[in-house]
N, C-alpha and C positions, 0 to 999 in steps of 0.2 A: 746552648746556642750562642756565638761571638757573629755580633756585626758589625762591623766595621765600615765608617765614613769614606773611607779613601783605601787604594792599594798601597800607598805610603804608608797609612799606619795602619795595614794588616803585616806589611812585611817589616816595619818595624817592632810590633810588639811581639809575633810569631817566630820571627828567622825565616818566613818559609814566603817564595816567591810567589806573587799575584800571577793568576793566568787567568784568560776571556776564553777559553775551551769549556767552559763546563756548561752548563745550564744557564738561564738569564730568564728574568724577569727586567718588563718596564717599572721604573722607578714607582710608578703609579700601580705598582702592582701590588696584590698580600702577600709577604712574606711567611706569615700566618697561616693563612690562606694554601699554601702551598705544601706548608707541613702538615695541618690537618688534614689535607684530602692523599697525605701519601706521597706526592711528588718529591719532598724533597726530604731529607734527615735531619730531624733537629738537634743533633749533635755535630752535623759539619759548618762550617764558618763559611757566611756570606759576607760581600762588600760590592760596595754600590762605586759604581765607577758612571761617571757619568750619570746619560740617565738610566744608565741600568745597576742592577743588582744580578752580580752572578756568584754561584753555590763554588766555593771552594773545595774540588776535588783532590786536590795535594799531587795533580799531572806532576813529573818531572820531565 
């Protein structure tokens, strides 16, 4: 699991563009949380943009 602080440095370390299409969570939310109960994959890369946190789905 990669999370990442900013879309800056998800597309900087990755090569691959930040998108707000996928999933979100409130900052205040469990990332943890979300994987445990299933919702989200703990192999895909989240980053918090604001106050949110959303699952990077790798949309083109």
């Amino acid at each position: 699991m990669a999370y990442y602080h900013s879309p800056k440095e998800y597309e900087a370390k990755t090569g691959k563009r930040f998108s707000d299409k996928g999933a979100s969570i409130h900052r205040t939310g469990s990332v943890r949380g979300m994987v445990k109960l299933g919702y989200w994959d703990k192999d895909t890369d989240k980053v918090r943009c604001g106050s949110y946190i959303y699952l990077q789905n790798n949309f083109r």
